[in-house]
LUMNUTI-44244 format. One record per atom (N, C-alpha, C, O): residue number from 0; residue in one letter; atom name; x, y, z. Coordinates in Angstrom, 3 decimals. Each point is the difference from the previous one (the first is absolute). Example, Ala and Ser with C-alpha at 12.3 -4.5 7.8 and 13.67 -1.06 7.14 Angstrom:
// LUMNUTI-44244
<0,A,N,<13.190,-5.690,7.800>>;
<0,A,CA,<-0.890,1.190,0.000>>;
<0,A,C,<0.900,1.200,0.000>>;
<0,A,O,<1.036,-0.019,0.665>>;
<1,S,N,<-1.386,1.069,-1.385>>;
<1,S,CA,<0.820,1.190,0.060>>;
<1,S,C,<-0.770,1.090,0.730>>;
<1,S,O,<0.509,1.108,0.169>>;
//
This chain:
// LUMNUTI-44244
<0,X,N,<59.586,-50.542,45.112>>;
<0,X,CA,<0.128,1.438,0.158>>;
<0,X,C,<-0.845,0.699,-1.054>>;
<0,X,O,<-0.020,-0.145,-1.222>>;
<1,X,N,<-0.755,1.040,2.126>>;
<1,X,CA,<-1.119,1.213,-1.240>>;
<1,X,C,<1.221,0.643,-1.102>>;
<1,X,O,<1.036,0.438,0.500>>;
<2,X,N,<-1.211,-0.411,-1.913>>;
<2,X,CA,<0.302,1.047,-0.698>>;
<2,X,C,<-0.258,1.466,0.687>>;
<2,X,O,<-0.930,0.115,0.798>>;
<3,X,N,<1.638,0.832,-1.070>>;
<3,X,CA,<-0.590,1.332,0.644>>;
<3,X,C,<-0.756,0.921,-1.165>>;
<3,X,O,<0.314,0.108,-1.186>>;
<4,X,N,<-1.512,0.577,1.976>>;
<4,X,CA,<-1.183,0.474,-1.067>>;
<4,X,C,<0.603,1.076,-0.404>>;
<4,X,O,<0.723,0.747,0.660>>;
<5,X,N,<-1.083,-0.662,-1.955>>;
<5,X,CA,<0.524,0.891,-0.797>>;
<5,X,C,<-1.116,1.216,-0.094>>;
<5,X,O,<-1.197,-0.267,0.103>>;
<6,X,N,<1.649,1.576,-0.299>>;
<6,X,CA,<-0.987,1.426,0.430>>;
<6,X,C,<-1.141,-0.107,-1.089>>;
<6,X,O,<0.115,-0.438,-1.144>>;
<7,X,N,<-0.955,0.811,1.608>>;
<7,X,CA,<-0.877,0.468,-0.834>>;
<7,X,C,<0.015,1.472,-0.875>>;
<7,X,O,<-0.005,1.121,0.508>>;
<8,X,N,<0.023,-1.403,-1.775>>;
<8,X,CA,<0.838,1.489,-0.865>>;
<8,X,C,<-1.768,0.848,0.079>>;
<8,X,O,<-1.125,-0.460,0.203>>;
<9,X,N,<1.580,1.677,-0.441>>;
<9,X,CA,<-0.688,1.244,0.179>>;
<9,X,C,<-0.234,0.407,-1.889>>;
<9,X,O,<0.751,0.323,-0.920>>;
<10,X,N,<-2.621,-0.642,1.134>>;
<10,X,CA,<-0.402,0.175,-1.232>>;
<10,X,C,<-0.573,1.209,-0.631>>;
<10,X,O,<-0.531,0.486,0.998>>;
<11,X,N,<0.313,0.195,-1.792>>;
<11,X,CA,<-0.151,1.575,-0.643>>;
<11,X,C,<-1.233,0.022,-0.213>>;
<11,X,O,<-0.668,1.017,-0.184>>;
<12,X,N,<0.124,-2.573,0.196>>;
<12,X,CA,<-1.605,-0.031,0.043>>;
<12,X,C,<-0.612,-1.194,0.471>>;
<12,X,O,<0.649,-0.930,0.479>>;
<13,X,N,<-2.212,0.936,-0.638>>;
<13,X,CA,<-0.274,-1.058,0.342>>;
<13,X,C,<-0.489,-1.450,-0.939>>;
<13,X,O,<-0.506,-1.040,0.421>>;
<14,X,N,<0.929,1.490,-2.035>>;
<14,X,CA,<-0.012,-1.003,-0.823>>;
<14,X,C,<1.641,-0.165,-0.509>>;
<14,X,O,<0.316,-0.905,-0.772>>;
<15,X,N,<0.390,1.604,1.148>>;
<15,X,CA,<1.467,-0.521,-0.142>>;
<15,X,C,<0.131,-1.205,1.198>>;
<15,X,O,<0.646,-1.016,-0.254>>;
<16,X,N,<-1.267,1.192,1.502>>;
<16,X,CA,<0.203,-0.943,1.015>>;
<16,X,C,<-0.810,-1.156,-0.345>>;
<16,X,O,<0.626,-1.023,0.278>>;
<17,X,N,<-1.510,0.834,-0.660>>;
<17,X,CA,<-1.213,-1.141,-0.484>>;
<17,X,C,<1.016,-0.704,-1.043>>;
<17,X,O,<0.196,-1.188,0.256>>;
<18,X,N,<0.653,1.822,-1.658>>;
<18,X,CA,<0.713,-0.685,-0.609>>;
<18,X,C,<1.213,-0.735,0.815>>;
<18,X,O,<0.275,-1.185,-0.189>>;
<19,X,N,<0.248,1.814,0.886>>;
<19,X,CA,<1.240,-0.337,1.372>>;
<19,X,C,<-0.502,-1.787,0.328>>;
<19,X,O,<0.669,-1.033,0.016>>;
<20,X,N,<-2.313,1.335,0.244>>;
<20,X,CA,<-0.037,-0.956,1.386>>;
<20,X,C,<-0.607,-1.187,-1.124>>;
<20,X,O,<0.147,-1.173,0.344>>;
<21,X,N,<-0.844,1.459,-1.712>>;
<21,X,CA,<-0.070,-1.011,-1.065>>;
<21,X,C,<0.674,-0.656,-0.786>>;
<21,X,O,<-0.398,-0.865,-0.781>>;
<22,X,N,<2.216,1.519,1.072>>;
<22,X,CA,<0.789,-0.436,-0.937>>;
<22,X,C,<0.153,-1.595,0.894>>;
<22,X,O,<-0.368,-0.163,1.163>>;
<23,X,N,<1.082,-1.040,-2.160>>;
<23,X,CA,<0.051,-1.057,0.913>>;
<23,X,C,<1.476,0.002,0.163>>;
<23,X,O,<0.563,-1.049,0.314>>;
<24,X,N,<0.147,2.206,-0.513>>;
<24,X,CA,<1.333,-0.071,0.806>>;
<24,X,C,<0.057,0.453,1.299>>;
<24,X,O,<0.880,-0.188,0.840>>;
<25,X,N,<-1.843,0.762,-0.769>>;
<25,X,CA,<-0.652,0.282,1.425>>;
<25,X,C,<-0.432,-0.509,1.188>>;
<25,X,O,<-1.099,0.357,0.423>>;
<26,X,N,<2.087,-1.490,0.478>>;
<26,X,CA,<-1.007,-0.644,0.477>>;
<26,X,C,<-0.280,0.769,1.734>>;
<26,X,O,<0.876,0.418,0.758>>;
<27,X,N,<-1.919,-0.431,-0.600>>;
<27,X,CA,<-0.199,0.564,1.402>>;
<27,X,C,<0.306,-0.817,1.355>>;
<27,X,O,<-0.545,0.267,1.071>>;
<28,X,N,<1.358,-1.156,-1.233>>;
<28,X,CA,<0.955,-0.876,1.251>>;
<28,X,C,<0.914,0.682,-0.133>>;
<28,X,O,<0.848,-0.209,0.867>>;
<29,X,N,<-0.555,1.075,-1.671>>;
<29,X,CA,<1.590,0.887,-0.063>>;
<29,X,C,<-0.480,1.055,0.697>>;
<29,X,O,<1.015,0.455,0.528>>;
<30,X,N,<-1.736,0.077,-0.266>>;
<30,X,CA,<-0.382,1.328,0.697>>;
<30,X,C,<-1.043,-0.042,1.043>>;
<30,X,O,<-0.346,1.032,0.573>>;
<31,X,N,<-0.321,-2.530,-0.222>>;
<31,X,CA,<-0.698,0.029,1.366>>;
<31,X,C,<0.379,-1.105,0.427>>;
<31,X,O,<0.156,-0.932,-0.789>>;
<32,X,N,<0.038,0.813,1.909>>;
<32,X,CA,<-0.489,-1.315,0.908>>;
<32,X,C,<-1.496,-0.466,0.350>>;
<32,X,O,<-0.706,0.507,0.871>>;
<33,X,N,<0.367,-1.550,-1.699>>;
<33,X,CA,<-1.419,-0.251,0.040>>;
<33,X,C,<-0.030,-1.146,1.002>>;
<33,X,O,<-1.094,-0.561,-0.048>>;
<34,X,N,<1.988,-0.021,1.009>>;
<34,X,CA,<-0.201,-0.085,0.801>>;
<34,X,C,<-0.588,0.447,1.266>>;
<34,X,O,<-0.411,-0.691,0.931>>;
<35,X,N,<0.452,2.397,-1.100>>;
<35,X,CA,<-0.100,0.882,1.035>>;
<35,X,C,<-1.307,0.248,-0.099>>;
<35,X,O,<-0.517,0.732,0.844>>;
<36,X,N,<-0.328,-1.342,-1.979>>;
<36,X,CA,<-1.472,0.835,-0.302>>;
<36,X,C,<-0.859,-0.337,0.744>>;
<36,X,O,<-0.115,-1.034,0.658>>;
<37,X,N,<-0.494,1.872,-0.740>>;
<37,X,CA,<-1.490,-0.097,1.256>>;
<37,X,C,<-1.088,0.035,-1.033>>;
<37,X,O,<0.036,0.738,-0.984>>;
<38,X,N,<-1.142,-1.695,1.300>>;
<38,X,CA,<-1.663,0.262,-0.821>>;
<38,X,C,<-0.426,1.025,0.587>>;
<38,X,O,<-0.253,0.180,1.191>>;
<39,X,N,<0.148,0.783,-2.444>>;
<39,X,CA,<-1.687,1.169,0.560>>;
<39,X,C,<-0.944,-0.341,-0.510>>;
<39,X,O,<0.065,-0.566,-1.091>>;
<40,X,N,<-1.037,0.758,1.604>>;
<40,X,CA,<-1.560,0.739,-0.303>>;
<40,X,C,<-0.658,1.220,0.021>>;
<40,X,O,<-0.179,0.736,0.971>>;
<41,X,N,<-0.110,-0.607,-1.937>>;
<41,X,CA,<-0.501,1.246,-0.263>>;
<41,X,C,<-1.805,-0.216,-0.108>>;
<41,X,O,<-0.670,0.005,-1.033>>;
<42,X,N,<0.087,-0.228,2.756>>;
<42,X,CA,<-1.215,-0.065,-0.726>>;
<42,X,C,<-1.173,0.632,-0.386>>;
<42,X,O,<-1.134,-0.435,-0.200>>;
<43,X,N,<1.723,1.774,0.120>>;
<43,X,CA,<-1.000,1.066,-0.476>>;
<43,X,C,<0.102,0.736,-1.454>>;
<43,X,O,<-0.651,0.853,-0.605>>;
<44,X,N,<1.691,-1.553,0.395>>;
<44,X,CA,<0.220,0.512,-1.859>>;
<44,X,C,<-0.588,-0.162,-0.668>>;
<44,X,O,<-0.088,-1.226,-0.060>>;
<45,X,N,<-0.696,1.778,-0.856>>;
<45,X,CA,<-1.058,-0.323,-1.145>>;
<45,X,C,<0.121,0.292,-0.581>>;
<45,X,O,<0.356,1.160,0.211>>;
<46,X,N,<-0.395,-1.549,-1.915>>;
<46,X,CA,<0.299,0.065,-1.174>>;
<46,X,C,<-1.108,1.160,-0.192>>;
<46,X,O,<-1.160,0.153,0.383>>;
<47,X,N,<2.215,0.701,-1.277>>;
<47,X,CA,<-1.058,1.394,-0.355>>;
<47,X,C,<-0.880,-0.050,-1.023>>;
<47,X,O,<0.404,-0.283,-1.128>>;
<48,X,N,<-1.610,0.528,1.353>>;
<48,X,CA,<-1.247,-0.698,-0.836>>;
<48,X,C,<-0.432,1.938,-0.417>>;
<48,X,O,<0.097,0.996,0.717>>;
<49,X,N,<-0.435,-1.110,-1.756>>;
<49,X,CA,<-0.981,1.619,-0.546>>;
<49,X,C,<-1.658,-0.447,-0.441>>;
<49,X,O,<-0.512,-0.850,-0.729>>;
<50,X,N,<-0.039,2.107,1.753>>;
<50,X,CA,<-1.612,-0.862,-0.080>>;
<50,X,C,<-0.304,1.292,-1.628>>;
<50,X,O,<0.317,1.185,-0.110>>;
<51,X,N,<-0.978,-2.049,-0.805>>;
<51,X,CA,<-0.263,0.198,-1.732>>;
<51,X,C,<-1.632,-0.123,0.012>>;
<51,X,O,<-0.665,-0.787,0.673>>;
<52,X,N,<0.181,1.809,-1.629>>;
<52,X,CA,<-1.317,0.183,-0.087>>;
<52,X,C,<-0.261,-0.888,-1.680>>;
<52,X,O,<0.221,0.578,-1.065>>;
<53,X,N,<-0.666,-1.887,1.142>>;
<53,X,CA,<-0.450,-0.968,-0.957>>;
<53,X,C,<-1.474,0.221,-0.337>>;
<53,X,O,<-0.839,-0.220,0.874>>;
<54,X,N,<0.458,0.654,-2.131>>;
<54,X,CA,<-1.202,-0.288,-0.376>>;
<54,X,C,<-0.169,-1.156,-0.927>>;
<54,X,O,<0.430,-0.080,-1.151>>;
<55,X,N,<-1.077,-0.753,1.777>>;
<55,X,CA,<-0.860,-1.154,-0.790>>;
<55,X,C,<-1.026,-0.102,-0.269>>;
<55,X,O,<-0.862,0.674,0.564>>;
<56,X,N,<0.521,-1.724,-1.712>>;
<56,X,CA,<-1.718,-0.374,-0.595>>;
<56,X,C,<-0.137,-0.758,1.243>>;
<56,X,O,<0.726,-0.898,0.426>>;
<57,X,N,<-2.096,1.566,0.237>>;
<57,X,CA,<-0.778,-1.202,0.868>>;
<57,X,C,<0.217,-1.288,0.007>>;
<57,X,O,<0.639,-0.573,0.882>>;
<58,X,N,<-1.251,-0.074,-2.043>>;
<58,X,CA,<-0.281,-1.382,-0.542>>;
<58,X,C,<1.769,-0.399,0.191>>;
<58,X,O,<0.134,-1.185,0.303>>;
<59,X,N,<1.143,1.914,-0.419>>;
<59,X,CA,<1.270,-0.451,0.302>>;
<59,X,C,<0.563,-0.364,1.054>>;
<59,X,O,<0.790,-0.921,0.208>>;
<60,X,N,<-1.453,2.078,0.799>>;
<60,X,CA,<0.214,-0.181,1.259>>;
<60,X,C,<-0.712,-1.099,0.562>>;
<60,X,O,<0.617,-0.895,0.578>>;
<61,X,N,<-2.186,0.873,-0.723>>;
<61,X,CA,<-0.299,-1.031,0.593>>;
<61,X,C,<0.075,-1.015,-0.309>>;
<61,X,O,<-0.856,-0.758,0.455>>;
<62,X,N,<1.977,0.145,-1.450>>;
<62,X,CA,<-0.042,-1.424,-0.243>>;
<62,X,C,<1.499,-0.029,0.353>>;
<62,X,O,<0.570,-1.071,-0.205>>;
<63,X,N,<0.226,2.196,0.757>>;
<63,X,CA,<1.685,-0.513,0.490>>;
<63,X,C,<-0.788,0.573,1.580>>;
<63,X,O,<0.766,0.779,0.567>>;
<64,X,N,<-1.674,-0.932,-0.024>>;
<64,X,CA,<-0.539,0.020,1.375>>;
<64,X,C,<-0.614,-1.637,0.465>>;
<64,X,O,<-0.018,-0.491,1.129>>;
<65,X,N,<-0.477,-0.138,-2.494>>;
<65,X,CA,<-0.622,-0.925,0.526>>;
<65,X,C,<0.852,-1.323,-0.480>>;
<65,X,O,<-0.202,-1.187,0.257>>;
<66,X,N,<1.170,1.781,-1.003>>;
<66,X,CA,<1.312,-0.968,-0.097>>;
<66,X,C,<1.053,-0.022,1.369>>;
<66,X,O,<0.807,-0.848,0.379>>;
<67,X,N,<-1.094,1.810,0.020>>;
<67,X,CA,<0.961,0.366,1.221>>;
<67,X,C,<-0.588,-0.413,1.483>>;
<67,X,O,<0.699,-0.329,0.958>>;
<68,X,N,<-1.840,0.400,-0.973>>;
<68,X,CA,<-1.102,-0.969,0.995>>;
<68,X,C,<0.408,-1.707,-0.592>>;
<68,X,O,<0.541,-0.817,0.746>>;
<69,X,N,<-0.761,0.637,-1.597>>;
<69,X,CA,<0.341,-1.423,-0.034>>;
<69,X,C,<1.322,-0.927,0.330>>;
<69,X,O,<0.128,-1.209,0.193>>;
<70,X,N,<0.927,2.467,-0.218>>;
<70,X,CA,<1.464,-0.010,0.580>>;
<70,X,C,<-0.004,0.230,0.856>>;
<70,X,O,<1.116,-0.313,0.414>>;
<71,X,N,<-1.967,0.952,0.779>>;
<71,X,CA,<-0.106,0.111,0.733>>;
<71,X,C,<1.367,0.998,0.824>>;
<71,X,O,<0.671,-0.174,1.017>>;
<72,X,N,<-0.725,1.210,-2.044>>;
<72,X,CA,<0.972,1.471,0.155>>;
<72,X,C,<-0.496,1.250,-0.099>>;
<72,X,O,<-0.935,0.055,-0.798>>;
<73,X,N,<1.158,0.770,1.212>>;
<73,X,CA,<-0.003,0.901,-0.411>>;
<73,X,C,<-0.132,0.480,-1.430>>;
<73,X,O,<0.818,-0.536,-0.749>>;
<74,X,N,<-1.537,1.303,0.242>>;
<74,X,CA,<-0.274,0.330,-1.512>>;
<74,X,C,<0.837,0.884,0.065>>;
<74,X,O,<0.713,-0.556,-0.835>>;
<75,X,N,<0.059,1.776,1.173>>;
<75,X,CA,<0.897,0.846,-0.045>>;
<75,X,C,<1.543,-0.929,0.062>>;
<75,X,O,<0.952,0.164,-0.764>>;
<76,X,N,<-1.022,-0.949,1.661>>;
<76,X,CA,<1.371,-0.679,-0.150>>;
<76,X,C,<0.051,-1.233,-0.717>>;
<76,X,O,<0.909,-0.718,0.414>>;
<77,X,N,<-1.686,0.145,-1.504>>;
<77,X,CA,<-0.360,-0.800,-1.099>>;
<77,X,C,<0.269,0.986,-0.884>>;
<77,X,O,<1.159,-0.041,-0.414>>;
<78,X,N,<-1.776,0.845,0.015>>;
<78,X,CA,<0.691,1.507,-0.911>>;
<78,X,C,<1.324,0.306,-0.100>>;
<78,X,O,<0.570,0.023,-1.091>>;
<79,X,N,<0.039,0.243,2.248>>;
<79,X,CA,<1.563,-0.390,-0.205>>;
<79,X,C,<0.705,-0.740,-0.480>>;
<79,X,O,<0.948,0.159,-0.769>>;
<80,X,N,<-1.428,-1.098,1.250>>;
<80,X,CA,<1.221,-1.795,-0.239>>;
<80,X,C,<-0.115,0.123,-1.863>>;
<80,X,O,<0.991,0.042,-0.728>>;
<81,X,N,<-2.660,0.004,0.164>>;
<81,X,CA,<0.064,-0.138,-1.344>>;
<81,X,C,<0.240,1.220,-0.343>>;
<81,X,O,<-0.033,-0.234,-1.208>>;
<82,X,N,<0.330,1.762,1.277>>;
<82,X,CA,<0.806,1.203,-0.415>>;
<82,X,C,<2.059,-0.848,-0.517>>;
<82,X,O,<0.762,-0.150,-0.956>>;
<83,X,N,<-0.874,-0.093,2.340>>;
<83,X,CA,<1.740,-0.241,0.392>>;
<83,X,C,<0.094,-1.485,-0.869>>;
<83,X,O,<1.166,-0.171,-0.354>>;
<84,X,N,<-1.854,-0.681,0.018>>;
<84,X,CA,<0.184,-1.211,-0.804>>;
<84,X,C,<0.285,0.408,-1.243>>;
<84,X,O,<1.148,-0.141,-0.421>>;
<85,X,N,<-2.306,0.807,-0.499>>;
<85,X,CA,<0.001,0.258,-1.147>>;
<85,X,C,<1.061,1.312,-0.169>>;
<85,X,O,<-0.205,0.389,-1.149>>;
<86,X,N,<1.279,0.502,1.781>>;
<86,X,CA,<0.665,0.910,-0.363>>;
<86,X,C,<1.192,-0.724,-0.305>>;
<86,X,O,<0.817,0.283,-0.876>>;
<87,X,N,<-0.773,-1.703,2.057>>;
<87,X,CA,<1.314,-0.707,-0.353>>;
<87,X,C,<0.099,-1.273,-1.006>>;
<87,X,O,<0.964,-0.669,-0.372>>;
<88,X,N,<-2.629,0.596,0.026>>;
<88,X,CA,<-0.005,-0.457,-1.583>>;
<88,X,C,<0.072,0.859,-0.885>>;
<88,X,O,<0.123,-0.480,-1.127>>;
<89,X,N,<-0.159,1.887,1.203>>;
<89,X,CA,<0.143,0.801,-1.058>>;
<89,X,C,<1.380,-0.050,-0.374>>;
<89,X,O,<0.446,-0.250,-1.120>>;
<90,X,N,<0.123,0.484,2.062>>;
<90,X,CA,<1.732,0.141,0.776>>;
<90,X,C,<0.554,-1.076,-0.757>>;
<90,X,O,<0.596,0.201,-1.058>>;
<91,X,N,<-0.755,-1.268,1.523>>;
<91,X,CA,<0.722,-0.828,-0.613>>;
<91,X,C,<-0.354,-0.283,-1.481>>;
<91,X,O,<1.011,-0.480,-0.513>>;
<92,X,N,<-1.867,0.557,-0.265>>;
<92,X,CA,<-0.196,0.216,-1.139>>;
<92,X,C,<0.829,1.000,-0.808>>;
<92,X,O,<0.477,-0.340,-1.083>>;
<93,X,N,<-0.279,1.677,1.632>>;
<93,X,CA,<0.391,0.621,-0.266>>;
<93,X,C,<1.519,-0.201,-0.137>>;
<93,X,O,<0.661,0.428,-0.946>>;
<94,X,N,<-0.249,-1.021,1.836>>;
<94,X,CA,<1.763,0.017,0.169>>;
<94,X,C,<0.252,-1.266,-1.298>>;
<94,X,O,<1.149,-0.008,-0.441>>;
<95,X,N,<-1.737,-0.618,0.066>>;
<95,X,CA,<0.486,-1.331,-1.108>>;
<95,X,C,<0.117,0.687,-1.066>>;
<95,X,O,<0.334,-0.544,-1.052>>;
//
């Protein structure tokens, strides 16, 4: 026999509810049947990107262009990966 689901309480915001659903007394088999779940797709969602006006030295660009030809990527999305690498080596440097 199912336990019966217990209500979902009514939150005053939306980081009082984020603490709700992070506490681990919290478990969410008490308030859904995840039996009942269905897979979505969402396949038109895209992560929100802001297009930024970068000035570089020539001689910089064209050697993360012909590094990025040899990777055989994109030089704009080689620019990223090492932006987003080195913030979370900064990051974690920072937090020790």
């Amino acid at each position: 026999m199912k336990k019966p689901l217990k209500p979902i309480p009514k939150f005053k915001s939306e980081s009082e509810e984020r603490a709700f659903w992070e506490s681990k007394s919290n478990d969410t088999t008490d308030y859904f049947d995840w039996s009942k779940a269905k897979f979505v797709e969402f396949p038109n969602l895209q992560p929100s990107t802001k297009t930024i006006s970068l000035r570089l030295p020539q001689n910089l660009l064209d050697r993360i262009r012909a590094r990025a030809n040899r990777l055989d990527v994109p030089y704009q999305s080689l620019m990223k990966v090492w932006l987003a690498e080195k913030v979370e080596e900064i990051s974690a440097q920072a937090a020790k």
